[in-house]
Each structure stands twice: as structure tokens, then as C-alpha cells.
C-alpha positions as CSV (number, residue, x, y, z in Angstrom):
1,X,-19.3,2.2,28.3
2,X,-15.8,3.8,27.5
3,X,-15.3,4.0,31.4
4,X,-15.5,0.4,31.4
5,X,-13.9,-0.6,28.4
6,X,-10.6,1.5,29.7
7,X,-10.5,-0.1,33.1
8,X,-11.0,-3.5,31.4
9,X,-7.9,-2.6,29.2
10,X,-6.2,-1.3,31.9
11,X,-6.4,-4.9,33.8
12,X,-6.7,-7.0,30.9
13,X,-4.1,-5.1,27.9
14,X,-3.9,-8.7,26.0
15,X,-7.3,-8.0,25.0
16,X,-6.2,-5.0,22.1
17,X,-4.2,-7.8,20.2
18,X,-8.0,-9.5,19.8
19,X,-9.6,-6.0,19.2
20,X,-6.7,-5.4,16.5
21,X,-7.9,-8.2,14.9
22,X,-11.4,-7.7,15.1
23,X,-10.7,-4.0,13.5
24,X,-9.1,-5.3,10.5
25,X,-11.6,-8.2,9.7
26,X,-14.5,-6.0,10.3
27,X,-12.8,-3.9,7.6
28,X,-12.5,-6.7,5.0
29,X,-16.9,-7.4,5.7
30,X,-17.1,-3.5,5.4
31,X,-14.8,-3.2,2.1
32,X,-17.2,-6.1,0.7
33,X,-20.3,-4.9,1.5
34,X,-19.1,-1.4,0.2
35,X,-19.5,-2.3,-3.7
36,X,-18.4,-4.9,-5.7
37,X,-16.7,-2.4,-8.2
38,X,-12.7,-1.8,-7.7
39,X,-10.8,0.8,-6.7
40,X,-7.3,2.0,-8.4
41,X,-4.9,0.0,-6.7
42,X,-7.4,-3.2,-6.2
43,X,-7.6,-3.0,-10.0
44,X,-4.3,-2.9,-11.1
45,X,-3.4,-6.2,-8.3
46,X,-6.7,-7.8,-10.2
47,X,-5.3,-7.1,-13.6
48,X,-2.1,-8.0,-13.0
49,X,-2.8,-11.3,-11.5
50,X,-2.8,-12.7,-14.1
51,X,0.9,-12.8,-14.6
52,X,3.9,-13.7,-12.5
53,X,6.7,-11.5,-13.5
54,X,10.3,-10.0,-12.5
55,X,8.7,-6.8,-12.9
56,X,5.0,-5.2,-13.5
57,X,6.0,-1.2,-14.1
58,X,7.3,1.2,-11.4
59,X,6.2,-0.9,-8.7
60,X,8.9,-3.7,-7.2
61,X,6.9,-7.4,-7.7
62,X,6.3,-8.2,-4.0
63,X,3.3,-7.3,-3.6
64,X,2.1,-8.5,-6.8
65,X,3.9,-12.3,-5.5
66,X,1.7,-12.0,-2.3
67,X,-1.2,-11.0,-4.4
68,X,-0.9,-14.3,-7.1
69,X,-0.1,-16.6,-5.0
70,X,-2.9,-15.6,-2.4
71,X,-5.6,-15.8,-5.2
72,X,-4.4,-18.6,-6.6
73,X,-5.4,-20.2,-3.8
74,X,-7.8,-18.2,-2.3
75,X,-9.9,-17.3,-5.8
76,X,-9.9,-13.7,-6.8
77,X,-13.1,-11.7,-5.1
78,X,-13.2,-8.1,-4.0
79,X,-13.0,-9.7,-0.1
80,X,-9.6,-11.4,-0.9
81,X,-8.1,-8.6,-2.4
82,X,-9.1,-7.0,0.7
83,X,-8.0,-9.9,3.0
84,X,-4.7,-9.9,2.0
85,X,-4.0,-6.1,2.8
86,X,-5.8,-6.3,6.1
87,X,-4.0,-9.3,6.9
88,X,-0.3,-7.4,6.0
89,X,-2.2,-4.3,8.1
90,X,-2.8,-6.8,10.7
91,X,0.5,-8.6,11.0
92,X,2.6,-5.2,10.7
93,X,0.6,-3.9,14.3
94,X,1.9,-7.2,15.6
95,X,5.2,-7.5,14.1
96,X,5.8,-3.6,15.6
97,X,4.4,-5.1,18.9
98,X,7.4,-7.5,18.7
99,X,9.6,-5.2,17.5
100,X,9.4,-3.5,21.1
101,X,9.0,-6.5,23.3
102,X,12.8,-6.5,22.2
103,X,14.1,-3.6,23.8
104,X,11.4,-2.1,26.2
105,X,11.7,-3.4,30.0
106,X,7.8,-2.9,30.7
107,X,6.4,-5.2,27.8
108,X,3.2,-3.5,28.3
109,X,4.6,-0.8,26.2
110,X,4.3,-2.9,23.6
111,X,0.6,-2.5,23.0
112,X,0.9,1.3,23.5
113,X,3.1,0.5,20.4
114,X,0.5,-1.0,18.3
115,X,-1.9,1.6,19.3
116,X,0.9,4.0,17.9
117,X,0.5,2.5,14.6
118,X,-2.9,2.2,14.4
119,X,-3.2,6.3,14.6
120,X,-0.6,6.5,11.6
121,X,-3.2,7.8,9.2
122,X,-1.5,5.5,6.3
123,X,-2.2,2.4,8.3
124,X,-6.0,3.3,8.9
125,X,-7.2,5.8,7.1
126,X,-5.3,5.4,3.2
127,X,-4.7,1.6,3.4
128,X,-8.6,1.4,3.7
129,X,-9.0,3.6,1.3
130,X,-6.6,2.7,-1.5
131,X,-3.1,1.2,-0.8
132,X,-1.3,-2.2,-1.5
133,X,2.8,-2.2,-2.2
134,X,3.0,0.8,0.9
135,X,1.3,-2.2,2.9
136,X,3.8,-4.8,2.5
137,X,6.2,-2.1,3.2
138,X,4.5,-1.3,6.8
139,X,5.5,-4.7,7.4
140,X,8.9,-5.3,6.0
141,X,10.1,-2.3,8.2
142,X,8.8,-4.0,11.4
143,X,10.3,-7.4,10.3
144,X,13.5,-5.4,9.9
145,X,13.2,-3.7,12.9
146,X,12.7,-7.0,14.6
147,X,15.6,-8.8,13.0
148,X,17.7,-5.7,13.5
149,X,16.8,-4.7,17.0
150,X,17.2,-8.3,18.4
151,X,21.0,-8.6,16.6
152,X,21.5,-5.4,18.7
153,X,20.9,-6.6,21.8
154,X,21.9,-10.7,21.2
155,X,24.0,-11.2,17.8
156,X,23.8,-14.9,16.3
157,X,23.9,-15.8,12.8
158,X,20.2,-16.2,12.7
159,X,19.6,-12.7,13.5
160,X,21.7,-11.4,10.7
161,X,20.1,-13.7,8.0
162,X,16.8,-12.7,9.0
163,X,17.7,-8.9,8.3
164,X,19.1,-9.4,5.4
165,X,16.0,-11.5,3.9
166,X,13.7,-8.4,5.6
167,X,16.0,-6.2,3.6
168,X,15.6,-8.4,0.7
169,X,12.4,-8.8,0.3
170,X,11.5,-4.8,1.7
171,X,13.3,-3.4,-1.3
172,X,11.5,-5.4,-3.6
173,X,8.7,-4.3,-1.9
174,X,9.2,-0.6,-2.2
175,X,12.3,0.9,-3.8
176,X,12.3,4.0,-0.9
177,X,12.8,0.9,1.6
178,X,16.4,0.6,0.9
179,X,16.4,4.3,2.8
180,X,15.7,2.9,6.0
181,X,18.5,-0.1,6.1
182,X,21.1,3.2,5.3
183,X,19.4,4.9,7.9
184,X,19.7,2.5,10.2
185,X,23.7,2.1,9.8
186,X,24.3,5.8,9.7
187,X,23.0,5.5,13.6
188,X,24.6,2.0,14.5
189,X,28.0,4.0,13.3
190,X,27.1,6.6,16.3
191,X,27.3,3.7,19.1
192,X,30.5,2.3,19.9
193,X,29.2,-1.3,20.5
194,X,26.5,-1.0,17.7
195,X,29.5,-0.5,15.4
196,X,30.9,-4.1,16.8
197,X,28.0,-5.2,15.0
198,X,28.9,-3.9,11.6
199,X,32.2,-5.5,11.7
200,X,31.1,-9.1,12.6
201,X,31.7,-11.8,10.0
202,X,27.8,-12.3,10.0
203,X,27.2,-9.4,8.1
204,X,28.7,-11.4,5.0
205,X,26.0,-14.2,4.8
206,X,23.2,-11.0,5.4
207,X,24.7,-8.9,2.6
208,X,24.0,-12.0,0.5
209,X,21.2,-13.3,1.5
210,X,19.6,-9.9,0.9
211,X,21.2,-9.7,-2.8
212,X,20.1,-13.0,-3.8
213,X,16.7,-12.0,-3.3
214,X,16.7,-8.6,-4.7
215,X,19.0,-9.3,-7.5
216,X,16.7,-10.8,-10.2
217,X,14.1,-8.4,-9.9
218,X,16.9,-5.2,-9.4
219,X,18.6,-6.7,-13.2
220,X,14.8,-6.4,-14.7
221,X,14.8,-2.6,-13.5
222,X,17.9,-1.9,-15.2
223,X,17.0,-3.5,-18.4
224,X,13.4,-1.9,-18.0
225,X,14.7,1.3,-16.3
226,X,12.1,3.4,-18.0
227,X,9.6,1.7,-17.2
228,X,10.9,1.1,-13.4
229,X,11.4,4.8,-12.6
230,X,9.7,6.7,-14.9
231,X,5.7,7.2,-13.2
232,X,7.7,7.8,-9.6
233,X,9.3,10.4,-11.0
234,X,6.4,12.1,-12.6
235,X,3.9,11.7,-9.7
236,X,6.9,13.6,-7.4
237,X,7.6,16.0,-10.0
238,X,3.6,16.4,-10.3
239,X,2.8,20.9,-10.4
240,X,6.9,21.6,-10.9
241,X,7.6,24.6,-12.3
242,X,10.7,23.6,-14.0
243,X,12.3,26.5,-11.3
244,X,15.0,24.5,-9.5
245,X,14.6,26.4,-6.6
246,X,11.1,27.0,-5.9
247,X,10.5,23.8,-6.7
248,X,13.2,22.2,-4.1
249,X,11.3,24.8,-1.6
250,X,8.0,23.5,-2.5
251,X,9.3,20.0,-2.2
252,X,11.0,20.8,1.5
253,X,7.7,21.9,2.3
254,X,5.8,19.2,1.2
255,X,7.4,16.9,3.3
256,X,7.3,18.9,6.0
257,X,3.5,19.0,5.8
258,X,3.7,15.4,5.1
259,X,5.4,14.4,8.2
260,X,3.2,16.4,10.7
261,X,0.1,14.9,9.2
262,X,1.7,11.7,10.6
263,X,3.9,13.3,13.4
264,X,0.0,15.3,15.0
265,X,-2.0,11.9,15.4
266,X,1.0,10.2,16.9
267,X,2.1,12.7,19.3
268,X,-1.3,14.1,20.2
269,X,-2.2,10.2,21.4
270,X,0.8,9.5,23.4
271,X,-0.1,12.9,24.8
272,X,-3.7,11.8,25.6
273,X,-2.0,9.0,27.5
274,X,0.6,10.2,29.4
275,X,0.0,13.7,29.7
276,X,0.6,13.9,33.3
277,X,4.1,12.8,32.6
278,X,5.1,14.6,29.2
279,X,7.5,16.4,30.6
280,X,9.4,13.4,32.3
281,X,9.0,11.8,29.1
282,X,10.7,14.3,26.9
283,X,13.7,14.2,28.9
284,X,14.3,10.8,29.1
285,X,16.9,9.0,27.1
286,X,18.3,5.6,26.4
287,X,20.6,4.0,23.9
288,X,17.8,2.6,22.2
289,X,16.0,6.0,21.9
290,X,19.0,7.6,20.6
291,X,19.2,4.8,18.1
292,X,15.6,4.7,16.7
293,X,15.4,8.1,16.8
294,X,18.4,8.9,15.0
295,X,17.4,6.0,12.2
296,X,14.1,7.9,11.9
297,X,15.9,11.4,11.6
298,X,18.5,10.3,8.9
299,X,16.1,8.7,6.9
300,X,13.7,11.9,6.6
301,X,16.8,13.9,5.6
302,X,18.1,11.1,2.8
303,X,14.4,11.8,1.6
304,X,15.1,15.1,1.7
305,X,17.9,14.8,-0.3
306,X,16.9,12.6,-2.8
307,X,13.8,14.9,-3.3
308,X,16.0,17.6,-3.8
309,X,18.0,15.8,-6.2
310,X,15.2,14.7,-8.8
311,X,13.4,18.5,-8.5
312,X,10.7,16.4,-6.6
313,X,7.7,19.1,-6.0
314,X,5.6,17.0,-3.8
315,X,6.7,14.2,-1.7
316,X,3.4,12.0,-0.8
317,X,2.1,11.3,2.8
318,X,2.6,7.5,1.7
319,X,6.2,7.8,0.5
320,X,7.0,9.1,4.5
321,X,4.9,6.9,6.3
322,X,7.5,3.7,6.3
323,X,9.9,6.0,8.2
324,X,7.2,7.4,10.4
325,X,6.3,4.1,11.4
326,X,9.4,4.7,13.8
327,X,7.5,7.3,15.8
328,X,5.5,4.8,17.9
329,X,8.5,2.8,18.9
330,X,10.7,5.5,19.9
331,X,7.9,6.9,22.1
332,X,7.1,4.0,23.8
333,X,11.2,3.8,24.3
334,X,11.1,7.3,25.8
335,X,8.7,6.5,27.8
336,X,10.5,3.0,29.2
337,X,12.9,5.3,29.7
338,X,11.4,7.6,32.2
339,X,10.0,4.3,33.9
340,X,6.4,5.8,33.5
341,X,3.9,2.6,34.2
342,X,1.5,2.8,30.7
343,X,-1.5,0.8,32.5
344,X,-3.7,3.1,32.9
345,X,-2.2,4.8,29.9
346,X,-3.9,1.9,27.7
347,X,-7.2,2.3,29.0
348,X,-6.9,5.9,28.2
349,X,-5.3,5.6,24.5
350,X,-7.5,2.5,23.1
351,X,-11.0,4.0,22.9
352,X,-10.2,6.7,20.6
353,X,-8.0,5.0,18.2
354,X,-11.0,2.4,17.7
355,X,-13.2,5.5,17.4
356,X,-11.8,6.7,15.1
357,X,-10.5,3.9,12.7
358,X,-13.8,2.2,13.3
359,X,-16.0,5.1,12.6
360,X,-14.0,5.8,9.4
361,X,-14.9,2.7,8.4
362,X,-18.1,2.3,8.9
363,X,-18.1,6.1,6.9
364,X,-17.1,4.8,3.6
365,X,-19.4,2.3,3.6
366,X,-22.3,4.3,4.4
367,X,-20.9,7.1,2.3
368,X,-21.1,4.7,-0.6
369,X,-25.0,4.4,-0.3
370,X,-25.4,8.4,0.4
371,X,-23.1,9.8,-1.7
372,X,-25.1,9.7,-4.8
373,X,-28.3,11.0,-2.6
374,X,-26.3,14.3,-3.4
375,X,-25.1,13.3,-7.1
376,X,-21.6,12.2,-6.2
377,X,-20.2,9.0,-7.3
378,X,-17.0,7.6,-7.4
379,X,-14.9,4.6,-8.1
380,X,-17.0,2.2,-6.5
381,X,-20.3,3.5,-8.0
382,X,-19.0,3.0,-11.6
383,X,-21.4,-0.3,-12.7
384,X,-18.6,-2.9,-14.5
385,X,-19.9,-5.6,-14.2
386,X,-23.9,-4.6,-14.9
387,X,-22.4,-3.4,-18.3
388,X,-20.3,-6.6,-19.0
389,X,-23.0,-9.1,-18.7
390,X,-25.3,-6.7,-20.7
391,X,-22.9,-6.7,-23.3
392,X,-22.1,-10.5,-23.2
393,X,-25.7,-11.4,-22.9
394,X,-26.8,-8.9,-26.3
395,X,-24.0,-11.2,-28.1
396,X,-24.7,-14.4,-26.6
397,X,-21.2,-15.4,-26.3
398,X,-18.6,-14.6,-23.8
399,X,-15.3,-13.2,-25.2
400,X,-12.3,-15.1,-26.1
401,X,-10.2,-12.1,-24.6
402,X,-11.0,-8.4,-23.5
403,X,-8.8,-5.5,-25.0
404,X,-9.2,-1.7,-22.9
405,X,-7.2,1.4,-22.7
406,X,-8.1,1.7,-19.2
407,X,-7.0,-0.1,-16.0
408,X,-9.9,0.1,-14.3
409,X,-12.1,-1.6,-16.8
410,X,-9.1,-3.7,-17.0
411,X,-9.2,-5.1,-13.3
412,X,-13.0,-5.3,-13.3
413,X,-13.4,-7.0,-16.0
414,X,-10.6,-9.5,-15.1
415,X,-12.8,-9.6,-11.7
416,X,-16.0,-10.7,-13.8
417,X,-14.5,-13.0,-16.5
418,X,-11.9,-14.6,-14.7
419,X,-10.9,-17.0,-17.5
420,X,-11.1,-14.3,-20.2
421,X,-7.2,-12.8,-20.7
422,X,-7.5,-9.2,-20.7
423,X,-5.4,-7.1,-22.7
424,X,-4.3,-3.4,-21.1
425,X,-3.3,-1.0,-23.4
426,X,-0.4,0.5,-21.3
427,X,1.1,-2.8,-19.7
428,X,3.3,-5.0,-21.9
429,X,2.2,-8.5,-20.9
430,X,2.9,-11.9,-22.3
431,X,-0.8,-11.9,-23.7
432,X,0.1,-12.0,-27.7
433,X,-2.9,-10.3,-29.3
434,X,-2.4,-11.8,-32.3
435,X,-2.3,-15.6,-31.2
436,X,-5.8,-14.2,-28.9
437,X,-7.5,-12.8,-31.8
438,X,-7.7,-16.4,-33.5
439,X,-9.2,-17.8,-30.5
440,X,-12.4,-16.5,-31.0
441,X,-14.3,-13.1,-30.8
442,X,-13.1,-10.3,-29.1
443,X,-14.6,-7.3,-27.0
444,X,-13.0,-3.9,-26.9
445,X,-13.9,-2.0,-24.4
446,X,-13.0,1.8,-23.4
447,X,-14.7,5.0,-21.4
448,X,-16.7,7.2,-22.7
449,X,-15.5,10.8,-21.6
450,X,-15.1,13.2,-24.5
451,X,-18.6,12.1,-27.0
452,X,-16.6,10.3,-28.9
453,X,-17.6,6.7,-30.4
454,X,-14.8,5.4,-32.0
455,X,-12.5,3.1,-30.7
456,X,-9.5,4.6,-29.3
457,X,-6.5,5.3,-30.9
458,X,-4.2,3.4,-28.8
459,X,-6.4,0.4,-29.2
460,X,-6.2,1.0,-32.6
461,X,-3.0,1.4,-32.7
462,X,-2.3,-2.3,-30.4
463,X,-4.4,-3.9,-33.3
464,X,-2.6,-2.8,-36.1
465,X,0.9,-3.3,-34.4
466,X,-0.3,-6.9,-34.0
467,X,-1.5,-7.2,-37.8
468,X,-5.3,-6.7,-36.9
469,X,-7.3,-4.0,-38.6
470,X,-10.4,-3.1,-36.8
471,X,-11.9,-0.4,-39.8
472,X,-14.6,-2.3,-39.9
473,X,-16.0,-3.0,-36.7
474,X,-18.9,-1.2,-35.5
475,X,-18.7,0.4,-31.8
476,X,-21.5,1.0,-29.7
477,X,-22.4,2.8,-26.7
478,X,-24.0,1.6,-23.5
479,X,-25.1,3.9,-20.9
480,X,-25.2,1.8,-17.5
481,X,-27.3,3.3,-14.3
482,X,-24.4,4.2,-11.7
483,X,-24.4,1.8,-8.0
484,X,-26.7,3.0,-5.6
485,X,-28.3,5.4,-8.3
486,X,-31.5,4.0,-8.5
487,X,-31.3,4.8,-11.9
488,X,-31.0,8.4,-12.5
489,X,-27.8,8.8,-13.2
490,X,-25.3,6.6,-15.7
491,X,-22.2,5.6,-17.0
492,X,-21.4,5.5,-20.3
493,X,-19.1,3.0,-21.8
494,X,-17.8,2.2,-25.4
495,X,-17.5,-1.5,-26.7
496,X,-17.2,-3.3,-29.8
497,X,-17.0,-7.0,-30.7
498,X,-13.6,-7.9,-33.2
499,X,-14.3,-11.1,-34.8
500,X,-12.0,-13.9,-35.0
501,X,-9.0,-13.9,-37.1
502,X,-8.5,-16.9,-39.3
């Protein structure tokens, strides 16, 4: 069978673009048939979708634009919060595809590009697991490399404005983006004719193409700057020791274990394919290798730097994997380079990479139904919706607006009552309480870790900031039988009702 499929790739290589397709809808059937309970990112972009704002907390709103306007049209459901990440998945493989039709002579090497990407473990194995703004990032950098790459080789005005809307929109996608665009000029300065580029008059329109876009949502983060910066900082400051050394050590480290975890898959695949010729490889060089890799090289040491600066301790897999995103492309330029035919090399590479990406797959969702055959549950095992319509149906009446300390309950439940507002307790929305809690009857909701009943204090504390005293409202406690359970183990929630306000 794999003998078969590689000599059928090796005279047919069109045919990955279908089976890159095929991967990522498989994975939108596979992420629905998984559970119908949320995961942390898919919660937040349900919870959030209610709003269309500048700004929704230390993420850019790009993502969040995508994600409205796509259920808005689309409905929200567990399969389009899905769809619309495979589909950015999807389109980033292509886009990088594009990206190196640009500048490779044997277009074939195009595909060995795609397959590249796929065996970035952020593309396959994290995005399916739990990513969204990283996503849209994975694709803003092969738009820019696209727009950059072909006002390399042929300059026009069209070229520039289309980088400066991929830079644009990329850094209010993710604020590391802006990295790469530096990165990028740093190694255009290197090349005498790339530096032609900088001084053309285009680069005006570009420059403001890219602030016009950028601009409103950059003015919210200085106004909100707090808010903007604050949980980035934290999560790469995560374990510090407050020592400025050790830590900057620990964070030099942590990038350099980052970046293999990328750098091993990558390498160890082209290496697969074109083993015979690794040595040939290595040594070839082109303008465009120099260029890509020296963009990739600068823009690991700027994260370096920056890490450095802020006493990061831990610098994420995610945070890298834009940048690493380069890796593909400048292998598939070394080998152009060494005018190595990657024919057979595709029928060699393919099978594994859908091995692997497929069978991890196909893992979570299995892993879903076994895991508690062992008592382990996680995200997706947590019953939401079973204990919102038990609640609902014990009243009788479905709430006039949902108030919870906790954003998971807070994208569920926006999942299940889709015309219910629902009020987080750590996201300042437009949603005045006060004005909701005249409406009609509420429902608190919270966790139950610790024992305790009572509603929690920062609910509490929400109320009475809004003029609302809920003394004397009687919680409750629901204990819910996990997913896949069969009922011997539970989840136990907290609820109350808050009657309207006259």
C-alpha cells in the first residue's frame, strides 16, 4: 500500500494538495465527533463572539474578526469553530506552497514545501489540539512571504501594497509578528539589490497601508496597555525566580529546546527524502537561501533579545513556530539549489507526514472515549451542556442572561444558549449587568473545586459593583456524570437563579 501510494506521488505530486485538504476536513468531522464540550481557546473565540471590539485582552482582534464574522454567517457549532482554524491550517500549507513557486526553479519543490509545514508540530499536532490567533499567524507569515518574496524578484506597486496589508493585518493578528517584517529587512539590508528595494518610492503607500490597518486596534493597546500586555508577560515570566540571571539562562534555554522540537521533525523529514544527497544539499547556496535563512536567524535572536529583556523564563513552542515556519522554505531552496530532482523525494516524504498527523488525530478522538476507562477526563469530558438544561428545565424558564467566574462555562454556555448574553467575570464587555438584571431572571453559575457553596466572591463582588445584592439567593449544587463516564464519575457545578430587578 505505501509502495504504491509513493510511486503514485512520485508521478502524480498534484494529488498532496487534495490529500492536504482531505487531512484538514477529516480533522474538523474528527474534532466534532470528539465531544461537544469546548476546549480553552474554542471557549474563549465562543464567548467572545459575542462582541466585535478594538480589542478583547492580550490577544490582537484578528482572529476574533475571522471568528464573528464567520459565525455570523455560518452559526456557532463546535464544527465551525473548528472549520475556520482548519480552513486557516489549510490555506497557510497553500499559501507556503505559493510562497516557493516564487523563487524555486523546480516548482515541484513546492509540495516538498507543504509537506515541511505539515511536520511543524504547531501546525498538526497543537493547532488540533488547542490553538486559534497562532493559526492566523501561520498564515499571515506565508501571505507576507508571498507578497514579500514576489517584490524581490519583480517590484510593482501591487507587490508592496499587498505586504504592507500582510503586515497589517499579521500584527494584529499576533503582536510577535511584527518580529518577522524586522527580520526580514535586517537581511534585505545584506543584498545589494534587495536594498534597491528598500529605497523605492513604493515602500511609502506599504508603510501606510500597513498603519491604517494596525493603527485603531495599536491606540486601544495603548489606552488598555494593561490589559494588552499584562497575561504575555506573566505566562513568559511563568516559574521565574526573580534571579536575572538564571532566569535569562533558563529563558535561552527554553528557546533552545523550543526550536529543536520544531527544527528535529523538519530536518529529520527532508532527511528521510533526500538522504542520498544531504551532503550536496548542505553545501548549496543561493541568494534566496542566504535571504530566508538569514530572516529566520535574526528573528530567533530578536526573540532572544526581547526574552532577555522582560526576564522571560520560558519562551513557548507556539511563540517560535511563526519563525520556524521558514524552515521548510529554506530547505526546499537549498535543495533547488543543489539542482537535486525531489520526485521521488515526494513519494518518500508524504506517507509519514499523513501517518503521523492522521493517526494523531484519529488518537484524540478515540482517546476521548478511553480515557475515562482509566479515570482520566479532561476538557472535553466536562458535561456543560447536560448540567445547563438540567438546570433550566428544574426552573422552567431559560435565563434572561448567564453570569460565571470561569471562561469555560462562559464559552459553553454561550455554545448552548445562544441568545442568552453571558456575563464573564474577568472580561469587561459592553454587557451592563444592571440593564440585564431587569430583563428577567438570572443564572449564576461557577465550578465547584474547593467544597464551597457559596457564590463566588468576584461574582459577588460584579453584583454589588452594579447595585445588585445577591444575600439572599439560595445556591445549589449539581453533580453532573462526566462524558463517556457512564456514570461513575461527576462534575460538580454551583448555580443559583437571581431574580429580576424592578
Amino acid at each position: 500500500m505505501i509502495t504504491r501510494t509513493r510511486n503514485l506521488l512520485a508521478r502524480r505530486p498534484d494529488i498532496l494538495v487534495w490529500l492536504i485538504l482531505g487531512y484538514f476536513v477529516l480533522s474538523v468531522i474528527l474534532r466534532v465527533l470528539r465531544s461537544e464540550s469546548l476546549q480553552n481557546d474554542e471557549a474563549e473565540q465562543a464567548f467572545q463572539s459575542q462582541f466585535l471590539l478594538l480589542g478583547y485582552g492580550r490577544q490582537p482582534p484578528f482572529y476574533n474578526w475571522l471568528q464573528y464574522g464567520f459565525i455570523h454567517v455560518f452559526g456557532l457549532s463546535v464544527a465551525t469553530l473548528s472549520a475556520l482554524k482548519n480552513l486557516l491550517l489549510f490555506l497557510t500549507c497553500i499559501t507556503f506552497g505559493w510562497a516557493a513557486r516564487i523563487v524555486l526553479e523546480d516548482r515541484r519543490l513546492a509540495l516538498v514545501t507543504m509537506l515541511g509545514v505539515l511536520a511543524v508540530p504547531s501546525v498538526t499536532v497543537l493547532a488540533q489540539r488547542d490553538l486559534t490567533h497562532a493559526i492566523a499567524t501561520f498564515w499571515l507569515v506565508a501571505l507576507f512571504l508571498c507578497a514579500l518574496l514576489t517584490t524581490l524578484k519583480r517590484p510593482s506597486l501591487q507587490g508592496y501594497i499587498l505586504t504592507g496589508i500582510a503586515v497589517g493585518f499579521g500584527i494584529i493578528t499576533k503582536y510577535n509578528f511584527v518580529i518577522l517584517p524586522i527580520a526580514a529587512l535586517l537581511a534585505m539590508i545584506a543584498d545589494r539589490e534587495f536594498r534597491q528595494r528598500l529605497m523605492d518610492w513604493r515602500v511609502i503607500p506599504a508603510v501606510i497601508v500597513a498603519l491604517v490597518i494596525c493603527l485603531p486596534h495599536l491606540l486601544w493597546a495603548l489606552t488598555h496597555f494593561e490589559t494588552a500586555t499584562e497575561g504575555t508577560i506573566h505566562a513568559m515570566r511563568e516559574g521565574a525566580s526573580g534571579h536575572a540571571a538564571s532566569d535569562a539562562v533558563r529563558g535561552l534555554l527554553s528557546i533552545a529546546t523550543s526550536t529543536l522540537d520544531i527544527i528535529v521533525p523538519v530536518a529529520g523529514l527532508f532527511l528521510f527524502g533526500f538522504w542520498r544527497d544531504c551532503r550536496t544539499i548542505l553545501r548549496a547556496q543561493s541568494r534566496w537561501t542566504h535571504m530566508v535563512g538569514l530572516t529566520l536567524v535574526i528573528c530567533l535572536l530578536i526573540v532572544a533579545l526581547i526574552g532577555v529583556a522582560l526576564g522571560a523564563s520560558s519562551i513557548r513552542e507556539k511563540w517560535l513556530s511563526p519563525f520556524l515556519l521558514l524552515l521548510p522554505l529554506y530547505l526546499s531552496l537549498k535543495v533547488d539549489a543543489a539542482r537535486i530532482s525531489p520526485q521521488e523525494a515526494i513519494g518518500r516524504m508524504a506517507p509519514p507526514v499523513f501517518v503521523v498527523i492522521v493517526g494523531f488525530i484519529v488518537y484524540l478522538a478515540i482517546g476521548n472515549a478511553v480515557a475515562p476507562l482509566i479515570g482520566k477526563y479532561g476538557k472535553e469530558h466536562i458535561p456543560y451542556d447536560q448540567f445547563l438544561n438540567t438546570v433550566i428545565q428544574e426552573r422552567g424558564v431559560k435565563p434572561a442572561y448567564v453570569v460565571t467566574d470561569e471562561q469555560m462555562l462562559a464559552g459553553n454556555s454561550r455554545l448552548e444558549l445562544q441568545d442568552v448574553p453571558i456575563v464573564y467575570t474577568d472580561f469587561q464587555a459592553p454587557l451592563p449587568l444592571a440593564r440585564l438584571a431587569i430583563s428577567g431572571p438570572g443564572l449564576v453559575i461557577w465550578p465547584i473545586e474547593t467544597g464551597e457553596v457559596g457564590i463566588p466572591e468576584d461574582i459577588r463582588a460584579l453584583f454589588a459593583k452594579n447595585g445588585i445584592s445577591v444575600n439572599d439567593t439560595a445556591p445549589a449544587i449539581l453533580d453532573v456524570p462526566y462524558l463517556f463516564s457512564g456514570g461513575k464519575a461527576f462534575d460538580h457545578f454551583g448555580y443559583a437563579w437571581i431574580n429580576p430587578r424592578t
